[in-house]
C-alpha positions as CSV (number, residue, x, y, z in Angstrom):
1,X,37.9,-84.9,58.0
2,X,36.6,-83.0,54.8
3,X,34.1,-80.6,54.9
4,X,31.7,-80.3,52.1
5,X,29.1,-76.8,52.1
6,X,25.5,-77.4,51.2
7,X,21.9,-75.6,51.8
8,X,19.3,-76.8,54.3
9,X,16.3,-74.7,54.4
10,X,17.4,-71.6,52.4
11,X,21.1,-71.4,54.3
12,X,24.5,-72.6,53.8
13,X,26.2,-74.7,55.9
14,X,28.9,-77.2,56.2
15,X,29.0,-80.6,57.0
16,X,31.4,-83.7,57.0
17,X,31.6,-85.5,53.6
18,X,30.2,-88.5,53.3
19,X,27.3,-87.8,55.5
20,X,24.0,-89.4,54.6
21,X,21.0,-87.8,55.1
22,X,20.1,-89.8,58.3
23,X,23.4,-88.7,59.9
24,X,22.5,-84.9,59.1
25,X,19.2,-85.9,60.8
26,X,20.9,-87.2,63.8
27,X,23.7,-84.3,63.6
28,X,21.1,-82.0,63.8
29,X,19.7,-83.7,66.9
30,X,16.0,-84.2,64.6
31,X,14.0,-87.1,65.9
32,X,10.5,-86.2,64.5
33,X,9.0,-89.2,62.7
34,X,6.6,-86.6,60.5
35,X,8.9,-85.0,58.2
36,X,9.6,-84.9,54.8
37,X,13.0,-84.2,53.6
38,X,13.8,-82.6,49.9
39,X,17.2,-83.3,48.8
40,X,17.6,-81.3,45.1
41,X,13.7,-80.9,44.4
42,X,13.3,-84.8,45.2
43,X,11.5,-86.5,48.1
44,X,14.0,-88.8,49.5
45,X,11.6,-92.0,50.8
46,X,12.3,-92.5,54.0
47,X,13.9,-96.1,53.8
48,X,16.9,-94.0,51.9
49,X,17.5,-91.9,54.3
50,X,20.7,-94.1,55.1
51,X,21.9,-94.6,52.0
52,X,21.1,-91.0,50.3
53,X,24.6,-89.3,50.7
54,X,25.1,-85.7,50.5
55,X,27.6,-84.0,48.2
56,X,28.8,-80.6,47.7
57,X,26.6,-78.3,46.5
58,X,23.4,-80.1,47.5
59,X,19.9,-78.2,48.4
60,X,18.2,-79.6,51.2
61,X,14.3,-78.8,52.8
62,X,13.6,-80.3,55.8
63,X,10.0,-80.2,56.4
64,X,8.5,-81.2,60.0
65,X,4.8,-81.9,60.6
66,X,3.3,-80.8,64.1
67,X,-0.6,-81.1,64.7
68,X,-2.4,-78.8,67.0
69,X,-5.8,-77.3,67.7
């Protein structure tokens, strides 16, 4: 299958084209409900997340949320 290369979080990486932002969730093995993920300066809602697809070239920020005292 093709490769495409994009950025998450400041480095380059590849990943199978077609992906959608969900699968680079799952690929990634990220389960955390309280994230925020920034696909090209844009907040991608979280009811996209399936349907957003990744193409070359892409910038990604994935941000995760942890609480603590």
């Amino acid at each position: 299958m093709k490769t495409i290369k994009i950025t998450v979080n400041g480095g380059e990486t590849e990943i199978q084209d077609g992906l959608t932002i969900k699968g680079l969730l799952d690929s990634m093995e990220i389960k955390s409900k309280m994230l925020v993920v920034e696909k090209n300066l844009e907040i991608i809602n979280k009811q996209d997340y399936e349907s957003s697809r990744i193409s070359e070239g892409d910038r990604l920020e994935i941000v995760s949320f942890c609480g603590g005292g």
